[in-house]
C-alpha positions as CSV (number, residue, x, y, z in Angstrom):
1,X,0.0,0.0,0.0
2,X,2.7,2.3,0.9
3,X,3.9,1.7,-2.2
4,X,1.1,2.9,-4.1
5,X,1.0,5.9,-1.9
6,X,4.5,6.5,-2.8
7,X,3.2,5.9,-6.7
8,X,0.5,8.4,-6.2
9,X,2.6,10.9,-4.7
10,X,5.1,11.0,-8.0
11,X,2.4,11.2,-10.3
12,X,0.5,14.3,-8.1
13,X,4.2,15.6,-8.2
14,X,5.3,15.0,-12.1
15,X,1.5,16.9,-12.7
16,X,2.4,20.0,-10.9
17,X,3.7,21.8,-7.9
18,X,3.7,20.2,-4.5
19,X,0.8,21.1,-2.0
20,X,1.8,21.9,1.3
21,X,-0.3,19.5,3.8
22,X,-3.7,20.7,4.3
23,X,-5.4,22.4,7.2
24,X,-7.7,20.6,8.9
25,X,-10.9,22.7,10.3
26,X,-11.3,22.1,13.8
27,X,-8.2,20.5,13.8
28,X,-6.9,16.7,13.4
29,X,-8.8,15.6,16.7
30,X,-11.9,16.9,15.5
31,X,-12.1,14.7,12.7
32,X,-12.4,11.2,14.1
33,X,-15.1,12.8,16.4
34,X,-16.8,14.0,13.6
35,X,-16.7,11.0,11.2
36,X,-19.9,8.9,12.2
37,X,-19.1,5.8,13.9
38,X,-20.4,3.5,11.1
39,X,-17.7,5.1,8.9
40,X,-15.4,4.8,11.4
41,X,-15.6,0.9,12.0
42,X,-15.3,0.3,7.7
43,X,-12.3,2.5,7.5
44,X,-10.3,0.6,10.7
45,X,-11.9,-2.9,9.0
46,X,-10.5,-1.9,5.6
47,X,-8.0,0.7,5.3
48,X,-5.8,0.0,2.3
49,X,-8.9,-1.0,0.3
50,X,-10.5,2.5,1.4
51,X,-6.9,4.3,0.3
52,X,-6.8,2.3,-3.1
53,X,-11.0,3.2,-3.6
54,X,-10.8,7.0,-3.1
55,X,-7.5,7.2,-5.1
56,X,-9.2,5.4,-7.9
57,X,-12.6,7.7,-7.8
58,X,-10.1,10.9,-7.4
59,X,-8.0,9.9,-10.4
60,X,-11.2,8.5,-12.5
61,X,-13.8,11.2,-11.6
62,X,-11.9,14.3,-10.1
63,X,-9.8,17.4,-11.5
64,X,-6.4,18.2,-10.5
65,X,-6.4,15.5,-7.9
66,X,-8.9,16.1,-6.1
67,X,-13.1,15.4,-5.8
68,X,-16.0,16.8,-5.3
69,X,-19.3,15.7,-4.4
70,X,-20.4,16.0,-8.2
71,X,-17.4,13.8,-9.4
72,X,-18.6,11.4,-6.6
73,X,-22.2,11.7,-8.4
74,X,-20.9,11.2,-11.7
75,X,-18.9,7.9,-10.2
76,X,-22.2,6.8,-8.9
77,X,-24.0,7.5,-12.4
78,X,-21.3,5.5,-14.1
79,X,-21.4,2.6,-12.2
80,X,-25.6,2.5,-12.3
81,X,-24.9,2.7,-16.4
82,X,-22.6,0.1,-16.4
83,X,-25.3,-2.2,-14.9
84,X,-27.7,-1.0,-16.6
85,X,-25.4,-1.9,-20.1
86,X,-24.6,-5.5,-18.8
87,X,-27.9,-6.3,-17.4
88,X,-29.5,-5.8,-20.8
89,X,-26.8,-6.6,-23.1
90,X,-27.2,-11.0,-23.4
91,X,-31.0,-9.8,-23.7
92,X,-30.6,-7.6,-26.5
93,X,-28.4,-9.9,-28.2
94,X,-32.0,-12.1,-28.1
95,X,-33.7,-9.7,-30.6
96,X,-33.1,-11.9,-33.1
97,X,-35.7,-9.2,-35.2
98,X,-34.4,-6.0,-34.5
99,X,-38.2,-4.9,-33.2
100,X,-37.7,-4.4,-29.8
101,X,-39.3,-7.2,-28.5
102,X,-37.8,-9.9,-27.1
103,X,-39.9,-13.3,-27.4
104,X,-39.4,-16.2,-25.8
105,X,-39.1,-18.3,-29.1
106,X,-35.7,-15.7,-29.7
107,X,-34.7,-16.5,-26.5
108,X,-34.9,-19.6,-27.1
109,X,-33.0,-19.7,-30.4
110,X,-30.6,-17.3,-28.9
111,X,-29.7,-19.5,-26.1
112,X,-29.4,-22.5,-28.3
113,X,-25.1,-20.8,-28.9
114,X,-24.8,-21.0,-25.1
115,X,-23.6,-23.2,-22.7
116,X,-26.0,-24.3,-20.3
117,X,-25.3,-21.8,-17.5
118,X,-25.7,-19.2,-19.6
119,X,-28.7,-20.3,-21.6
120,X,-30.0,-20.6,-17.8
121,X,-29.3,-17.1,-17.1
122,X,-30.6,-15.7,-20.4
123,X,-33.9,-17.8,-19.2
124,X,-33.7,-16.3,-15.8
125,X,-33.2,-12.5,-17.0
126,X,-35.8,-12.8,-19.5
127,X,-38.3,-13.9,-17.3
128,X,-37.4,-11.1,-14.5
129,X,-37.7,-8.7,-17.0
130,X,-40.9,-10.0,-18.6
131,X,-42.9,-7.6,-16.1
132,X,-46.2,-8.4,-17.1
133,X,-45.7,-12.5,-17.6
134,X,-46.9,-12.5,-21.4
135,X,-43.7,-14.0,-22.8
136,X,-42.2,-11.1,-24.6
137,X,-39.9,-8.0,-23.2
138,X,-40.8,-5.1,-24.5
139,X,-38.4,-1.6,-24.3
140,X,-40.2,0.1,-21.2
141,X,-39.6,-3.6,-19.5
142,X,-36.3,-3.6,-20.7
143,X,-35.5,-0.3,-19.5
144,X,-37.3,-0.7,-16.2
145,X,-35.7,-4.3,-15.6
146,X,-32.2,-2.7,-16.4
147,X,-33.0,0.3,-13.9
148,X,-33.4,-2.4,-11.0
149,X,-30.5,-3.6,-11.7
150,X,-28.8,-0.6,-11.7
151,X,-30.0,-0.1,-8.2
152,X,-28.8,-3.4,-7.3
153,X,-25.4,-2.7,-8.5
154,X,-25.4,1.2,-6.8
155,X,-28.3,1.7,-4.4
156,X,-28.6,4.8,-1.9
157,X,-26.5,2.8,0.7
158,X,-23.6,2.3,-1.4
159,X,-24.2,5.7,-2.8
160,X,-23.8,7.2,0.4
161,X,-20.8,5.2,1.2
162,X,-19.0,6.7,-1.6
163,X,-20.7,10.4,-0.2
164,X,-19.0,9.2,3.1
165,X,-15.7,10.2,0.9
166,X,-16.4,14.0,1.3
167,X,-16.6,13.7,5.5
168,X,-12.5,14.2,4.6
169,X,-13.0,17.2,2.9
170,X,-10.3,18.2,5.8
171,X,-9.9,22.1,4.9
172,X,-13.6,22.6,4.2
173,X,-12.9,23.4,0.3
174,X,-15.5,21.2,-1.5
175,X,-13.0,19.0,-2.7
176,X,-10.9,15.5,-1.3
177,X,-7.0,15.5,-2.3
178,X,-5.1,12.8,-1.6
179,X,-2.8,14.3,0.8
180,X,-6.2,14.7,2.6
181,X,-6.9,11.5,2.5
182,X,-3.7,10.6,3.7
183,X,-3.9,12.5,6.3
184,X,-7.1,11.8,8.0
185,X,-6.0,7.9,7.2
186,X,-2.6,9.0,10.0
187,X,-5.2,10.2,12.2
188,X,-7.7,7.8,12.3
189,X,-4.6,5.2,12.8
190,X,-3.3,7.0,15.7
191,X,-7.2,7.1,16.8
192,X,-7.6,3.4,16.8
């Protein structure tokens, strides 16, 4: 892990100046009293995963390494497309027609090319997504089966776990650094 850090730190340092260490509001003490207790226990269960997680949002969905709350939005509407995009994409490959309708003969000719696992979940996923149990998908089935399990992949718990990021928003600015995040990660150690 450190060496990651140390990884990190080069590639913060070949992409500009250095940034001194921030302030924290309130102090370092303040912030393991301020971080609810829920967050508290995942961080001290997980810590390296939690380092290698917020440098991966930061360098996939922030500016000038840092976050913000919208970049954490935008991670969260990522991940809920991505879902969406796999949960439909063995259907779609059923529409043997191009109409937008998947029947269950295409199905059935579709999943002939599997192997039997995945004929079994092509089976499975049409017949979750066949809302109204006539035999066919159509698009607003489709869309609302690949919406659910969007919300499976990134509901409002998870989605607030990755909120939970801006809690280390140390010097109040809107925005997570990693030096911020390597800081409150000292303190919370030292808190344990």
């Amino acid at each position: 892990m450190r060496a990651i850090c140390f990884v990190l730190s080069l590639l913060l340092a070949a992409a500009g100046p250095a940034v001194a260490e921030p302030k924290v509001v309130g102090g370092t003490a303040a912030l393991a009293e301020r971080l609810p207790p829920a967050v508290m226990t995942r961080l001290r269960e997980a810590p390296e995963r939690f380092e290698e997680e917020t440098a991966g949002l930061i360098f996939a969905y922030g500016h000038g390494g840092a976050i913000t709350a919208e970049g954490i939005d935008t991670a969260i509407a990522h991940s809920r497309a991505k879902a969406r995009a796999r949960a439909v994409a063995d259907l779609m490959a059923s529409d043997l027609d191009a109409d937008g309708v998947l029947s269950g003969q295409e199905v059935a000719v579709a999943g002939q090319a599997l192997a039997p696992r995945a004929r079994g979940l092509l089976w499975t996923r049409h017949g979750r997504a066949d809302a109204n149990g006539d035999g066919a998908v159509d698009g607003a089935e489709l869309a609302a089966y690949a919406e659910t399990r969007a919300q499976a992949a990134m509901g409002p718990a998870e989605a607030a776990r990755l909120h939970d990021l801006m809690l280390l928003d140390l010097d109040a600015d809107g925005r997570v650094t990693l030096d911020e995040v390597a800081l409150a990660m000292q303190v919370l150690r030292g808190a344990a």
